[in-house]
C-alpha angles and dihedrals in degrees: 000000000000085000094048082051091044096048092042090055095051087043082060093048097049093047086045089048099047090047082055099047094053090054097061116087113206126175115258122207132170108254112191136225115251111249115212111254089235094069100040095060078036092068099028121115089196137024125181138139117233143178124243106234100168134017111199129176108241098232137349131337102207091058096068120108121202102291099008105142117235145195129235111193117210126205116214149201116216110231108169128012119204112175133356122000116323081198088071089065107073110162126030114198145184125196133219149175115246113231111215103232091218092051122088090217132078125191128199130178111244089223091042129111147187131229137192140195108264085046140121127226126181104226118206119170131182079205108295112140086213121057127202111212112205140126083259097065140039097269106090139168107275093245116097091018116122102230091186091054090050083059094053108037084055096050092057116061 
C-alpha cells in the first residue's frame, strides 16, 4: 500500500512538473554544432585574414522595430591570403537583433557577433562573394585562431 502511495505521489509530480514547464516562456535560438577546423579549410575555396576598416548598418536605422535582425556591413584590408583568391570575397558581414530602447527586454542571438574596425577576422568562403561572420560559420575573429595550423593543415592536403 505504502508503494501505491509512493508511485502515485511521483505520477503527480511528473505531471506537475510537466503543466509548469509548459507555462514558462523561454526564448528559443538556434545554437550550432562546432565544425572541425579541418573541414572547414578543407572546403574552403578561399582562405585569407583580414582587418575590419569600416562597420556600416545595411539600411536605415530608423526602419528597425523592436527584434528585427539587421546587417552591418564591414569593410576590410587583406592582410594574409592562405589559400584561392582574397578579391572573390567582397563584403564581410555580421548579423543582429535590434532592441527597441523603450522597451524593458533585449534579445541576442546566442551565434551572433560583433566587429569593429582595428579588428581581425579569418575569412573562409565555399565561394560566396559575401561572408557571414558568426559563431555558427568558418569565418571566425582572428583571436584564438592558430595562424600556424592554418598553415599546416593547408599545406597538407
Amino acid at each position: 500500500m505504502h508503494t501505491q502511495g509512493a508511485k502515485r505521489m511521483r505520477a503527480a509530480n511528473r505531471l506537475l512538473l510537466a503543466i509548469a514547464a509548459t507555462c514558462f516562456s523561454l526564448p528559443a535560438f538556434a545554437i550550432c554544432l562546432a565544425v572541425p577546423l579541418e573541414d572547414e579549410l578543407k572546403a574552403a575555396k578561399t582562405v585569407f585574414l583580414a582587418t575590419i576598416t569600416e562597420s556600416k548598418l545595411a539600411g536605415p536605422v530608423g526602419a528597425l522595430k523592436d527584434e528585427d535582425g539587421y546587417r552591418i556591413d564591414h569593410a576590410f584590408v587583406v592582410r594574409k591570403s592562405f589559400k584561392g583568391d582574397p578579391a572573390s570575397v567582397r563584403r564581410v558581414y555580421t548579423t543582429s537583433l535590434y532592441n527597441d530602447p523603450a522597451k524593458n527586454t533585449v534579445v541576442h542571438m546566442a551565434e551572433q557577433i560583433h566587429l569593429f574596425p582595428g579588428e581581425s577576422v579569418l575569412v573562409m568562403s565555399a565561394g560566396e562573394d559575401a561572408v557571414q561572420v558568426s559563431l555558427c560559420g568558418p569565418s571566425r575573429r582572428r583571436d584564438g585562431v592558430d595562424l600556424d595550423r592554418v598553415r599546416a593543415l593547408l599545406s597538407t592536403k
